[in-house]
Backbone as ProteinMPNN parsed JSONL, in Angstrom:
{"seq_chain_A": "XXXXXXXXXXXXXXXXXXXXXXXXXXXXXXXXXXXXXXXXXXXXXXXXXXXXXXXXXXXXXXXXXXXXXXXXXXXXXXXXXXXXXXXXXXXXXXXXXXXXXXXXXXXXXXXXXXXXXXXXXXXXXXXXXXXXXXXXXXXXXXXXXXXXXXXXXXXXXXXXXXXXXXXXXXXXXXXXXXXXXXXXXXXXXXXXXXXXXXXX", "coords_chain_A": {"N_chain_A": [[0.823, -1.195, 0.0], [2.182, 1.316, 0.86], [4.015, 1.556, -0.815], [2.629, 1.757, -3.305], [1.395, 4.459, -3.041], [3.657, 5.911, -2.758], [4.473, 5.845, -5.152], [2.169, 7.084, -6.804], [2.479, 9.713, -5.408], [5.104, 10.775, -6.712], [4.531, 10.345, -9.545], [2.838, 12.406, -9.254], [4.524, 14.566, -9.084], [6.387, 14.57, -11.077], [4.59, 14.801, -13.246], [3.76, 17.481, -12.526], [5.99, 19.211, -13.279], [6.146, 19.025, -15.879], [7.293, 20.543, -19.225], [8.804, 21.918, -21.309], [11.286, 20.199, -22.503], [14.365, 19.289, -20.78], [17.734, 19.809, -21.851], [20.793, 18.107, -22.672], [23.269, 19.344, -23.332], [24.839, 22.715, -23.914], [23.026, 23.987, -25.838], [21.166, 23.326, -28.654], [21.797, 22.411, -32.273], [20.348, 22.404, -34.979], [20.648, 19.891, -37.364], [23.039, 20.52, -40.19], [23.721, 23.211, -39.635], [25.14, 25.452, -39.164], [27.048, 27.036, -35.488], [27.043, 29.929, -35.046], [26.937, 33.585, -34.534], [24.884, 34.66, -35.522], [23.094, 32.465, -35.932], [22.576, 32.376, -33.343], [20.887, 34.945, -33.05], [17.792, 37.122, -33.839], [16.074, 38.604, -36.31], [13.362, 38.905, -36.815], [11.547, 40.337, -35.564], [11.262, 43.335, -36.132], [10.096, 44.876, -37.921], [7.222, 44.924, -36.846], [7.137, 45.781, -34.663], [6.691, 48.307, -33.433], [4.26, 48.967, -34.978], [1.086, 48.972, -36.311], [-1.222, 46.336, -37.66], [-0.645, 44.601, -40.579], [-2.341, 45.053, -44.155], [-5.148, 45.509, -43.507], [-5.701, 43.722, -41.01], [-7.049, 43.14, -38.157], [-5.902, 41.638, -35.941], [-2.961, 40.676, -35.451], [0.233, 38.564, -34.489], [3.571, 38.342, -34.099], [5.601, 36.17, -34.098], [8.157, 34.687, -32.145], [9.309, 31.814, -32.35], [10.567, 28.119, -31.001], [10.337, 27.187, -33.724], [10.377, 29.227, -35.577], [12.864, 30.904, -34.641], [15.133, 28.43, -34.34], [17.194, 28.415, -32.68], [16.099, 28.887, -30.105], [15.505, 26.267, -29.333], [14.903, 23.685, -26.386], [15.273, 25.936, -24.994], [13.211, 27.003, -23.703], [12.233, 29.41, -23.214], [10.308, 32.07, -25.373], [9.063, 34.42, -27.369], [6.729, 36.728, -28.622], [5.374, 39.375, -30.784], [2.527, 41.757, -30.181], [0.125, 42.839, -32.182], [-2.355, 45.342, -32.851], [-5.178, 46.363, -34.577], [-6.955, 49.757, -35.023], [-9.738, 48.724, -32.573], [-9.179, 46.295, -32.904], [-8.983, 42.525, -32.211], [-7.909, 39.962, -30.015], [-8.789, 36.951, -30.054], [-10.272, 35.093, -27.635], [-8.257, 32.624, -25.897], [-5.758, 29.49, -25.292], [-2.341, 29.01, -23.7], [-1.129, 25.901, -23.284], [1.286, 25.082, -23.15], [2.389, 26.986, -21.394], [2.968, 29.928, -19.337], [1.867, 33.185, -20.094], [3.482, 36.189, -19.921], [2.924, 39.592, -20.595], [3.605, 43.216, -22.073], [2.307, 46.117, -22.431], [3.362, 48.393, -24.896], [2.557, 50.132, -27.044], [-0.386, 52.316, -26.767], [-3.365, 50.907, -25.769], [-4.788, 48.336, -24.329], [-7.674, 46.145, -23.308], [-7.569, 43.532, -21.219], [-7.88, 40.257, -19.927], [-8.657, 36.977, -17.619], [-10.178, 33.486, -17.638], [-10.394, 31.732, -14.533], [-10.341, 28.58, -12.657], [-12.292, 28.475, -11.466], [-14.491, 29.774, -12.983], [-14.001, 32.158, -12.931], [-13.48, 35.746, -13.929], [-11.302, 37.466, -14.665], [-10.011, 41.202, -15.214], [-8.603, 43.732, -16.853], [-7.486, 47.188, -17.508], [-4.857, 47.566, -19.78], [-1.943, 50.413, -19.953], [0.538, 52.112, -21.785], [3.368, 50.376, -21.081], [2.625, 49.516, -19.364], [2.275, 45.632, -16.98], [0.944, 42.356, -17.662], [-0.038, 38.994, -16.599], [-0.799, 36.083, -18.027], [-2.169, 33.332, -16.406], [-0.934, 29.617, -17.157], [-2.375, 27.848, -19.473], [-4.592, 28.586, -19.141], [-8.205, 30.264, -20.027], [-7.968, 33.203, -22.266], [-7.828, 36.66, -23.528], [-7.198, 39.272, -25.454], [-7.778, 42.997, -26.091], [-7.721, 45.976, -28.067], [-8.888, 49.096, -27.076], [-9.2, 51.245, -28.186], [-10.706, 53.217, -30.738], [-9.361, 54.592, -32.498], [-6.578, 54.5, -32.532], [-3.745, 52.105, -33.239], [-2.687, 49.707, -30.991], [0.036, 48.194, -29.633], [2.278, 45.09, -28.21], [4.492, 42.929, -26.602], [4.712, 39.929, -25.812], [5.824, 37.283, -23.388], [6.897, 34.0, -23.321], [7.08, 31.186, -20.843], [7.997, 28.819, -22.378], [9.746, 27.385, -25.557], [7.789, 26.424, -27.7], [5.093, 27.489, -26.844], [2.374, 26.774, -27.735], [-0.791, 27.521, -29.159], [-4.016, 27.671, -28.492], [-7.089, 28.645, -30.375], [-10.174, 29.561, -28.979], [-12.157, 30.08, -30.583], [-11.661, 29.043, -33.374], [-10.785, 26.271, -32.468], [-13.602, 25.31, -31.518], [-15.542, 25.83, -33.464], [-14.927, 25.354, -35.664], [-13.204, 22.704, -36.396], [-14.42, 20.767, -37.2], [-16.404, 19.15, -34.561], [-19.61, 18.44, -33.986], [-22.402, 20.086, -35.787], [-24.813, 19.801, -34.216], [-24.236, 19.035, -31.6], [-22.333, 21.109, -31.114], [-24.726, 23.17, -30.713], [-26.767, 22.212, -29.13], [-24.902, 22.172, -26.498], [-24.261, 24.739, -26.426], [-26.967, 25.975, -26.456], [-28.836, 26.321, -28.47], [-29.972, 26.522, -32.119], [-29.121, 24.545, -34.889], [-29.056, 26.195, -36.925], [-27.795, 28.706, -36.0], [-25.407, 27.758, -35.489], [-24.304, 26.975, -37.286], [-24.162, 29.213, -39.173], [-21.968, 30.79, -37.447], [-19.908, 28.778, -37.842], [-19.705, 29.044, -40.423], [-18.603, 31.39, -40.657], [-16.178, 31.061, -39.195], [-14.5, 29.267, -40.578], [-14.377, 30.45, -42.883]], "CA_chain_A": [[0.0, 0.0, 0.0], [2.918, 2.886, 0.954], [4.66, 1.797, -2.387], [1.35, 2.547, -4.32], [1.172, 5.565, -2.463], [4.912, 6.424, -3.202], [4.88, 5.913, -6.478], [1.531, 8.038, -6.879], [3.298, 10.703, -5.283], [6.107, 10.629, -7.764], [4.19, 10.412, -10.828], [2.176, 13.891, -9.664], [5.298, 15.564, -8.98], [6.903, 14.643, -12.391], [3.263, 15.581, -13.959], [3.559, 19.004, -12.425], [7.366, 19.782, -13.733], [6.058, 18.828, -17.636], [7.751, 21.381, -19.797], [9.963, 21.818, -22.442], [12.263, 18.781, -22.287], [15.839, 19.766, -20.379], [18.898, 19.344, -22.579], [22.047, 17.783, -21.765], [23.992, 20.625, -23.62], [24.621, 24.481, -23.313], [22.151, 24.188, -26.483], [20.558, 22.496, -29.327], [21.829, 22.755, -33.262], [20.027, 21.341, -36.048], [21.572, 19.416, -38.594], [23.456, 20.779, -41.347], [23.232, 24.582, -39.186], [26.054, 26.533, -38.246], [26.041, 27.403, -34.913], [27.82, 31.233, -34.875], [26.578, 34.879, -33.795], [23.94, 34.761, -36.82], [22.543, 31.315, -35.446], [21.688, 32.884, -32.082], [19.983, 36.495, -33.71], [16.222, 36.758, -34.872], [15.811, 39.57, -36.655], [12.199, 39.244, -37.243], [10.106, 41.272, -35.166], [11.676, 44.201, -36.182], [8.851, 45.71, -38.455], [6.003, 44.553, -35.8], [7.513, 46.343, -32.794], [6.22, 49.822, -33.627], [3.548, 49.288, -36.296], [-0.001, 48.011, -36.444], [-1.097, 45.213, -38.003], [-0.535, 45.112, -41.934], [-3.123, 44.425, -44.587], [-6.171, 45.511, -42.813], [-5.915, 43.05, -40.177], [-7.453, 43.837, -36.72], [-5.077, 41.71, -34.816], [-1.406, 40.208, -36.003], [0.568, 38.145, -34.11], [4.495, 38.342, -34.803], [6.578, 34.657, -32.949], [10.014, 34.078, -32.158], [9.091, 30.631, -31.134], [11.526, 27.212, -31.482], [9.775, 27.161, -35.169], [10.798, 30.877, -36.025], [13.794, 30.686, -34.324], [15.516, 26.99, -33.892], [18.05, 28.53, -31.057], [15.359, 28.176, -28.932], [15.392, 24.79, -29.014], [15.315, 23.717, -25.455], [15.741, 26.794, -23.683], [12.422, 27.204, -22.586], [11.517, 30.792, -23.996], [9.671, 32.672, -26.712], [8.303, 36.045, -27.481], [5.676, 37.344, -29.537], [4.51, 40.718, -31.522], [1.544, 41.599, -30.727], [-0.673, 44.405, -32.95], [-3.995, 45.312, -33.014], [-5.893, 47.57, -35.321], [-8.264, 50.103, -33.751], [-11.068, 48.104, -31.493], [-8.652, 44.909, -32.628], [-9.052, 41.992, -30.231], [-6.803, 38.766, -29.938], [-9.919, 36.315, -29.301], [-9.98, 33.783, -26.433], [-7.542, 31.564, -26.028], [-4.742, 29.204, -24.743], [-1.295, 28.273, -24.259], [-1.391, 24.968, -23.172], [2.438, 24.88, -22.315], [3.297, 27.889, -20.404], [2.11, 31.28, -18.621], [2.041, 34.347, -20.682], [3.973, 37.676, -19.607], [2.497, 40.998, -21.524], [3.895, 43.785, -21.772], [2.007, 46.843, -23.45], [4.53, 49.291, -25.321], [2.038, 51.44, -27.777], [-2.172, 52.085, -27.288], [-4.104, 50.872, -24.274], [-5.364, 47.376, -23.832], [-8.225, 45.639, -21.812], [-7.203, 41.867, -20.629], [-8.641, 39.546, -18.811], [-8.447, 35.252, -18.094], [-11.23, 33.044, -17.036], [-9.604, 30.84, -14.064], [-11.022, 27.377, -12.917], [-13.661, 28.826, -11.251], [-15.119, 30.682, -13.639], [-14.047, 34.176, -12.451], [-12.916, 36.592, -14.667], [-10.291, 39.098, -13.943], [-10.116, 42.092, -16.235], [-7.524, 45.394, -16.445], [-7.382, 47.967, -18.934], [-3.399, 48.155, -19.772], [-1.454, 51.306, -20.895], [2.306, 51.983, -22.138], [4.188, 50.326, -19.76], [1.83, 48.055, -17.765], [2.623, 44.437, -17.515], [0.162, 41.576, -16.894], [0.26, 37.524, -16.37], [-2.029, 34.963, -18.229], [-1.603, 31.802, -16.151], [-0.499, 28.549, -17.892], [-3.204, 26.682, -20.03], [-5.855, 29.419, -18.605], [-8.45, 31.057, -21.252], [-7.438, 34.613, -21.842], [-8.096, 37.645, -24.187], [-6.411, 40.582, -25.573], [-8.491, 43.85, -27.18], [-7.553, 47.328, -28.175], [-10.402, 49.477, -26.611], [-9.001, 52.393, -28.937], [-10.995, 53.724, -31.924], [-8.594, 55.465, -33.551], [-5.131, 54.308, -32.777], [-3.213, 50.809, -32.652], [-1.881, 49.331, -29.99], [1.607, 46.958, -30.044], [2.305, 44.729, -26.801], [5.362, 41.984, -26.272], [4.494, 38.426, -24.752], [6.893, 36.311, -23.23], [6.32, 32.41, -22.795], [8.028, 30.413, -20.634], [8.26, 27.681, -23.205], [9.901, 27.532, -26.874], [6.735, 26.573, -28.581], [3.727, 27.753, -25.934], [1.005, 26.524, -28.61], [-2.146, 28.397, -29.01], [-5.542, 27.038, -28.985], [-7.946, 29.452, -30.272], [-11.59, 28.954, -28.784], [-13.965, 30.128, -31.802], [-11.205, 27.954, -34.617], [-11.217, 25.025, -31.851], [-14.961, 24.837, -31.318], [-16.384, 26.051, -34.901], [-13.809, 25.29, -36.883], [-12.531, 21.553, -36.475], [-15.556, 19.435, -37.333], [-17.385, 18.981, -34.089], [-20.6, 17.829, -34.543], [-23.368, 21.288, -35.408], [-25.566, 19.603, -33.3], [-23.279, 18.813, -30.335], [-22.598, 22.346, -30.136], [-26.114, 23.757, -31.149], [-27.281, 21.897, -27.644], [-23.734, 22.682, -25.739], [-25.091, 26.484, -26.219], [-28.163, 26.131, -25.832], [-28.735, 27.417, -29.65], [-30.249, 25.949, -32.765], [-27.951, 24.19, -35.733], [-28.994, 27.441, -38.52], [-27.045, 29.411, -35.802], [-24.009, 27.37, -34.948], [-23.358, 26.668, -38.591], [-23.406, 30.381, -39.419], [-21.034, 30.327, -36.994], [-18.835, 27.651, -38.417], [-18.934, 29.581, -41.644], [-18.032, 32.435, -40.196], [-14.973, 31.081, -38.686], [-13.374, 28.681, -41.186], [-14.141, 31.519, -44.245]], "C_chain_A": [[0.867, 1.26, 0.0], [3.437, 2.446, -0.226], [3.543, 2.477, -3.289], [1.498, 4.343, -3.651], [2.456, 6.523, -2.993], [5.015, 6.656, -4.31], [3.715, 7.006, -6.887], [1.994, 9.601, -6.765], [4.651, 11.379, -6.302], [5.244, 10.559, -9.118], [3.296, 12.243, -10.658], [3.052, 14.346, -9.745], [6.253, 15.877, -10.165], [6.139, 14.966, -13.371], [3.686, 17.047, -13.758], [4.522, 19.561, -12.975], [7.124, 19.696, -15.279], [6.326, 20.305, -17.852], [8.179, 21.393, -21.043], [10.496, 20.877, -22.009], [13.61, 19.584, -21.786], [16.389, 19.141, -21.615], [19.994, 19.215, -22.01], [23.489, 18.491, -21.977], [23.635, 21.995, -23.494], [23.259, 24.887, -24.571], [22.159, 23.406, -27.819], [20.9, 22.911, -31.129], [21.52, 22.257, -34.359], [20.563, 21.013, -37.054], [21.849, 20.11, -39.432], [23.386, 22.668, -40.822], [24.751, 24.676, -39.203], [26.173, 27.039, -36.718], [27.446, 28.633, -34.369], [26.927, 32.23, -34.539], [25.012, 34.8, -34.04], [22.895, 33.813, -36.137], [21.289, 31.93, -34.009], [20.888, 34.439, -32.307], [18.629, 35.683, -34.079], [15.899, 38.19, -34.664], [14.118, 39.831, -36.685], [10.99, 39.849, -36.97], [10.399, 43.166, -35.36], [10.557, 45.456, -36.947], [7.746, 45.685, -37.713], [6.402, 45.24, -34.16], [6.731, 47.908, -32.55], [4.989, 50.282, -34.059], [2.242, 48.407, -35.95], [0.017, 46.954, -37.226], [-1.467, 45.274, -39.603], [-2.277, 44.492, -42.639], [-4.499, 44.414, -44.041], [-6.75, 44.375, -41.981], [-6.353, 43.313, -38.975], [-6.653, 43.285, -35.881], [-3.75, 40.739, -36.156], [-0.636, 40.118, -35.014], [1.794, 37.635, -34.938], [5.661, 37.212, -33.825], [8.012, 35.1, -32.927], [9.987, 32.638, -31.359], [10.546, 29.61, -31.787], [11.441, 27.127, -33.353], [10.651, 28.128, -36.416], [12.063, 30.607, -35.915], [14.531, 29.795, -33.439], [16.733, 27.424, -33.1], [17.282, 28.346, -29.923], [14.67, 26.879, -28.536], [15.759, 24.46, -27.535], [15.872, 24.516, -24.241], [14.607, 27.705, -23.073], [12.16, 28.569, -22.452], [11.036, 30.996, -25.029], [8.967, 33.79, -26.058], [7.756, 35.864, -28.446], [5.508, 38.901, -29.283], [3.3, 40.871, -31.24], [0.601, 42.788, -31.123], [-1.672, 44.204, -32.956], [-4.401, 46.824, -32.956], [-6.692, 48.157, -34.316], [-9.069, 48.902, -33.559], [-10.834, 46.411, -32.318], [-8.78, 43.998, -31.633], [-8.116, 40.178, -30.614], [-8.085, 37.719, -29.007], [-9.597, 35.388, -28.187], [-9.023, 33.182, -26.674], [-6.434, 31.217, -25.316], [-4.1, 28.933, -24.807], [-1.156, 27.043, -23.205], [0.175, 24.654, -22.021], [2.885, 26.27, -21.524], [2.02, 29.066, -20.581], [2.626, 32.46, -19.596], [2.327, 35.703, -19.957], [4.021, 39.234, -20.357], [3.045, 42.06, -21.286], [3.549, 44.9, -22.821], [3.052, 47.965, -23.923], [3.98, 50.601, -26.373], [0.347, 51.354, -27.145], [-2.375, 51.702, -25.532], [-5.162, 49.182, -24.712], [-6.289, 47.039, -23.016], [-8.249, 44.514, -22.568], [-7.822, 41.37, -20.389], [-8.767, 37.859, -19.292], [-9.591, 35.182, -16.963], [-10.036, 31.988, -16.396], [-11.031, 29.718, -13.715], [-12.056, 27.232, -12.28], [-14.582, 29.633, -11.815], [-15.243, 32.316, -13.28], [-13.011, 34.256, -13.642], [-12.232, 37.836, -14.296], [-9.609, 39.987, -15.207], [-8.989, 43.168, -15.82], [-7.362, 46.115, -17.747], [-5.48, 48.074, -18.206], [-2.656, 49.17, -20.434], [0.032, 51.055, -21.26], [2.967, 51.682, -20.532], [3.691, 49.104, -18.666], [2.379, 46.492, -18.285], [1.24, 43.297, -16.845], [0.283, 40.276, -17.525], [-0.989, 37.077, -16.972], [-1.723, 33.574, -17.395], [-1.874, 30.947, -16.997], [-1.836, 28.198, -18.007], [-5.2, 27.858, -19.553], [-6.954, 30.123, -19.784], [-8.185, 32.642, -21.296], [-7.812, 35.255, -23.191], [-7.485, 38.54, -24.256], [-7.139, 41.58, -26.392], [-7.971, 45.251, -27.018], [-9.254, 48.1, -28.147], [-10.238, 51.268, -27.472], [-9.679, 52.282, -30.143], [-10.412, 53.692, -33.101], [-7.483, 55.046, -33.633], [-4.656, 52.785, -32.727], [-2.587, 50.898, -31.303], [-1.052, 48.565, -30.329], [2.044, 46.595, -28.244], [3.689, 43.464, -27.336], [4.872, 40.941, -25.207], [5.325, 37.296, -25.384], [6.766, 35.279, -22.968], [7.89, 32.096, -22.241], [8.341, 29.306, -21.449], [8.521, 28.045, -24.642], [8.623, 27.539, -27.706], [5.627, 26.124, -27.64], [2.706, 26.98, -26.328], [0.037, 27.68, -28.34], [-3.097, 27.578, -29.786], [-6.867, 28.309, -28.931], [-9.09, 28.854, -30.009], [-12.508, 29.124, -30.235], [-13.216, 28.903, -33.181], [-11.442, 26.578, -33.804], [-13.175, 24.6, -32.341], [-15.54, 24.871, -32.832], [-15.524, 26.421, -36.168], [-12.824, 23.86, -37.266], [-13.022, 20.174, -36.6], [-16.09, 19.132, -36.429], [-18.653, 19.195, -34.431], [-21.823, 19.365, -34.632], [-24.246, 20.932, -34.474], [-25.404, 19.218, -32.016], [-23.584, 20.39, -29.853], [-24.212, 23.292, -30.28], [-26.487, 23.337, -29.115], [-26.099, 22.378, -26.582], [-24.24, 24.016, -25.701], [-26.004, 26.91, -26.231], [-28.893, 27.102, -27.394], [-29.884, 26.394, -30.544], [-29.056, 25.604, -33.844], [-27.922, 25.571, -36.67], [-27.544, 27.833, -37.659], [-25.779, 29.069, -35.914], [-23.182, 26.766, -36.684], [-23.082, 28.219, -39.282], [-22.186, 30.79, -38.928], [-19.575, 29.652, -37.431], [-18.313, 28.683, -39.488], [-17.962, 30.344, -41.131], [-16.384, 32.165, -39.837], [-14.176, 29.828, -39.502], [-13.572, 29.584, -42.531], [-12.53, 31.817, -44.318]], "O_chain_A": [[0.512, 2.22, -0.684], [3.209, 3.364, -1.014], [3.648, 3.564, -3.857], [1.797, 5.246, -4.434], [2.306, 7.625, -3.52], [5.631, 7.659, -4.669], [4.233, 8.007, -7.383], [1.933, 10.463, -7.642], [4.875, 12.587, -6.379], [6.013, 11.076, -9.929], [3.17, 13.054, -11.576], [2.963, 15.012, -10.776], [6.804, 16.962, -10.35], [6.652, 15.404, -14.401], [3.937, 17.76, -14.73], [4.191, 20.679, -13.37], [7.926, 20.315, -15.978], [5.889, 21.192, -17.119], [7.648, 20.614, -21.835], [10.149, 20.589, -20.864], [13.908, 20.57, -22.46], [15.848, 18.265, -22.289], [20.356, 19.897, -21.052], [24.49, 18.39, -21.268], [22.554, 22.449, -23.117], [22.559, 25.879, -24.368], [23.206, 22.819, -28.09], [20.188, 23.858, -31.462], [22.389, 21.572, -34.899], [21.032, 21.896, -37.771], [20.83, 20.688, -39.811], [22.985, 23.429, -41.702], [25.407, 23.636, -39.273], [25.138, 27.668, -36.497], [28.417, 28.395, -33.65], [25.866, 31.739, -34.153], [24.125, 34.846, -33.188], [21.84, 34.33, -35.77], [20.077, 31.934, -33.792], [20.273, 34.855, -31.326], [18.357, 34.524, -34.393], [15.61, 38.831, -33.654], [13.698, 40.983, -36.571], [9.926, 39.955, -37.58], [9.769, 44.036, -34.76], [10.342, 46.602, -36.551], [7.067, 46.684, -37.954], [5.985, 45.111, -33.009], [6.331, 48.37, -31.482], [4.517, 51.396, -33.832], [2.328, 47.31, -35.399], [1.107, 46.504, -37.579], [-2.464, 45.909, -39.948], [-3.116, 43.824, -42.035], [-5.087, 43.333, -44.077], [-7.926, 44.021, -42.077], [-5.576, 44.197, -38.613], [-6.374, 43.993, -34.913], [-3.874, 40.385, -37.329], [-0.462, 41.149, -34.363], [1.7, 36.92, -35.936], [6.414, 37.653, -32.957], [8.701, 35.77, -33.696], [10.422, 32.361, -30.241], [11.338, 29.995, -32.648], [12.434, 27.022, -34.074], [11.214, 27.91, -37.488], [12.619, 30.093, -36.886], [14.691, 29.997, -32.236], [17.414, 26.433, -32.836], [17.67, 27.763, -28.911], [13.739, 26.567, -27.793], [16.878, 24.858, -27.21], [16.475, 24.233, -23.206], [14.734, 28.677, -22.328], [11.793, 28.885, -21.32], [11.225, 30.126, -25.879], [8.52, 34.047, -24.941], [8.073, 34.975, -29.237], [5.491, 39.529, -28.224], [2.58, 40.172, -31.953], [0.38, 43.663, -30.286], [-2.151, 43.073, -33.048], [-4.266, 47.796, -32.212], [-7.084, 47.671, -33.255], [-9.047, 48.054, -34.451], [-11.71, 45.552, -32.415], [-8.74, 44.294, -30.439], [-7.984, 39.637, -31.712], [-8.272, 37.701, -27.79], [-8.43, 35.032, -28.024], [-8.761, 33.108, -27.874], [-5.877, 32.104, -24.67], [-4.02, 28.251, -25.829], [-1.057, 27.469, -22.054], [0.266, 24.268, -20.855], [4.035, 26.276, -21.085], [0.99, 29.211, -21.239], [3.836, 32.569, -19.797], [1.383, 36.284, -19.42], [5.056, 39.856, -20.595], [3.16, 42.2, -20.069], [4.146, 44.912, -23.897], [3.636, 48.448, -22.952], [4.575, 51.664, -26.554], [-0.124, 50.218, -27.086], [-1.785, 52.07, -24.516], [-6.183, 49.226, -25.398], [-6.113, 47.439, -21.865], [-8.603, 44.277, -23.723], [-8.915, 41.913, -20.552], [-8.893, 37.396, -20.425], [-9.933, 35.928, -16.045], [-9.115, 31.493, -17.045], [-12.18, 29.796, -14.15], [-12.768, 26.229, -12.316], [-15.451, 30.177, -11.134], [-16.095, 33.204, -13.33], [-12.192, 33.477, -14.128], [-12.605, 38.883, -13.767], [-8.82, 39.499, -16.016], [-8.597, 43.374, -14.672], [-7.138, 45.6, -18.842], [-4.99, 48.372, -17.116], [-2.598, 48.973, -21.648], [0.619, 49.991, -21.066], [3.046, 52.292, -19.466], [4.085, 48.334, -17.789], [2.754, 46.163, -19.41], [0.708, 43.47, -15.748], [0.616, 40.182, -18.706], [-2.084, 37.508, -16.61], [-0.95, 32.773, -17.921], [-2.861, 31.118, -17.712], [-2.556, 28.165, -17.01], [-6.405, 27.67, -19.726], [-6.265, 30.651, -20.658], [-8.222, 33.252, -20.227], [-8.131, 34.454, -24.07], [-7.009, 38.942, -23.194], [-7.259, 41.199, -27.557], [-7.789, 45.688, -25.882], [-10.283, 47.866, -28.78], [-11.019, 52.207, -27.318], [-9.387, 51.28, -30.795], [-10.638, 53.162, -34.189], [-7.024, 55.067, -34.775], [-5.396, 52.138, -31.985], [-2.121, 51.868, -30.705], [-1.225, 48.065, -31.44], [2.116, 47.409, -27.323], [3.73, 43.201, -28.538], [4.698, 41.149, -24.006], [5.548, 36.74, -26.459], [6.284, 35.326, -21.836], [9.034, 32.361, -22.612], [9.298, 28.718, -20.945], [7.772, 28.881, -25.147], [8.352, 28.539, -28.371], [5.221, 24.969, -27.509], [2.038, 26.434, -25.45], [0.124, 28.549, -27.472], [-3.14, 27.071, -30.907], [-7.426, 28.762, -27.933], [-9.327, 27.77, -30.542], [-13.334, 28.35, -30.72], [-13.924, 28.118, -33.811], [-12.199, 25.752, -34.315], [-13.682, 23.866, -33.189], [-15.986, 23.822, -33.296], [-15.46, 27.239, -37.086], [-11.953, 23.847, -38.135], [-12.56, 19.061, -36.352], [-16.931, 18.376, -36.916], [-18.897, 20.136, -35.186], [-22.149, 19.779, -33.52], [-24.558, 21.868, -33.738], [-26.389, 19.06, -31.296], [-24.332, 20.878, -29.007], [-24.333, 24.232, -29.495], [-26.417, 24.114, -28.163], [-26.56, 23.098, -25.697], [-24.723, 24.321, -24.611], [-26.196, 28.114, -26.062], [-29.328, 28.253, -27.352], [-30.593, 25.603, -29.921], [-28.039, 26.291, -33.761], [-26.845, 25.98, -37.106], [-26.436, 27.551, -38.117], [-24.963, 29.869, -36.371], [-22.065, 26.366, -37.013], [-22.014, 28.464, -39.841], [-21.307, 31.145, -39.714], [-18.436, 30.097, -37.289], [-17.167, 29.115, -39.607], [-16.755, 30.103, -41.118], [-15.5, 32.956, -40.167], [-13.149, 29.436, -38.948], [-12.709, 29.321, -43.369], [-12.076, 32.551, -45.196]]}, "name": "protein", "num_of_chains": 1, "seq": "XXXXXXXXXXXXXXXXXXXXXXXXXXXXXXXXXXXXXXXXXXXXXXXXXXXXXXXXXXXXXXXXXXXXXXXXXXXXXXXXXXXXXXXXXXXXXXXXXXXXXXXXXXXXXXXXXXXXXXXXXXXXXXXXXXXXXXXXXXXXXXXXXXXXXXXXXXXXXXXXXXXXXXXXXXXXXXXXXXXXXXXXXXXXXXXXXXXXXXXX"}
């Protein structure tokens, strides 16, 4: 019985540490790479740091994840761009592997994550403010400006965070219209307008 017990104990506590995978070097170089100055740079948020979001987009989302940039293989960071047109909004959603660290830099933001009690905690953010999504939590980002963009920086603790958007998840990946039609308490016309709406 204390072995069961022991070993229980030991499997939550190696559950709760899931992450990025450690590495057994100072860092990770993929085949056929180089690994010099160049290797460790990522130029690419360089147009997205200042600027709204191109192409009449309302929101734009600019990575530096393991994907973007394969130095962060194994070291358990990433940043993101993030822009949004006037009354832009960065819909629901989560990162599955790690806690999000915001940090607004142009415009004025309002936040806010649903935790596992169904509370919602909200903050309008200006230049300068910083605020936390906890890990795997649902969360939101909207520019409550009219007229101007906003531009914000979020930091994951993990190379590649993921993101699960709620409206592409739910009405956008083949669950059943009539699953969610009753899940929301709706009819199917609606929840397939819906659908369109979000795989157009």
């Amino acid at each position: 019985m204390s072995y069961l017990l022991v070993a229980t104990v030991f499997a939550l506590i190696l559950s709760a540490q899931a992450g990025d995978p450690d590495i057994t070097s100072d860092f990770v170089v993929p085949p056929g790479t180089e690994a010099d100055a160049n290797f460790f740079t990522f130029r690419g948020l360089r147009q997205s740091i200042w600027n709204g979001p191109k192409d009449g987009n309302a929101f734009q989302a600019t990575k530096a994840t393991q994907v973007e940039f394969p130095a962060l293989t194994g070291q358990s960071v990433s940043i993101a761009v993030l822009q949004f047109a006037p009354r832009g909004l960065n819909p629901p959603h989560t990162h599955p592997r790690s806690a999000e660290l915001l940090i607004v830099i142009r415009g004025t933001l309002r936040v806010g994550f649903v935790d596992s009690n169904n509370k919602l905690y909200t903050q309008f953010l200006y230049k300068g403010d910083v605020f936390v999504f906890p890990k795997g939590l649902v969360h939101f980002q909207a520019n409550v400006d009219s007229a101007y963009p906003a531009v914000a920086i979020s930091a994951f603790g993990s190379a590649n965070a993921g993101t699960v958007s709620l409206p592409k998840t739910l009405f956008g990946s083949g669950i059943y219209d009539w699953l969610l039609a009753q899940s929301f308490k709706t009819d199917v016309g609606t929840i397939d307008k819906i659908i369109a709406a979000n795989t157009a």
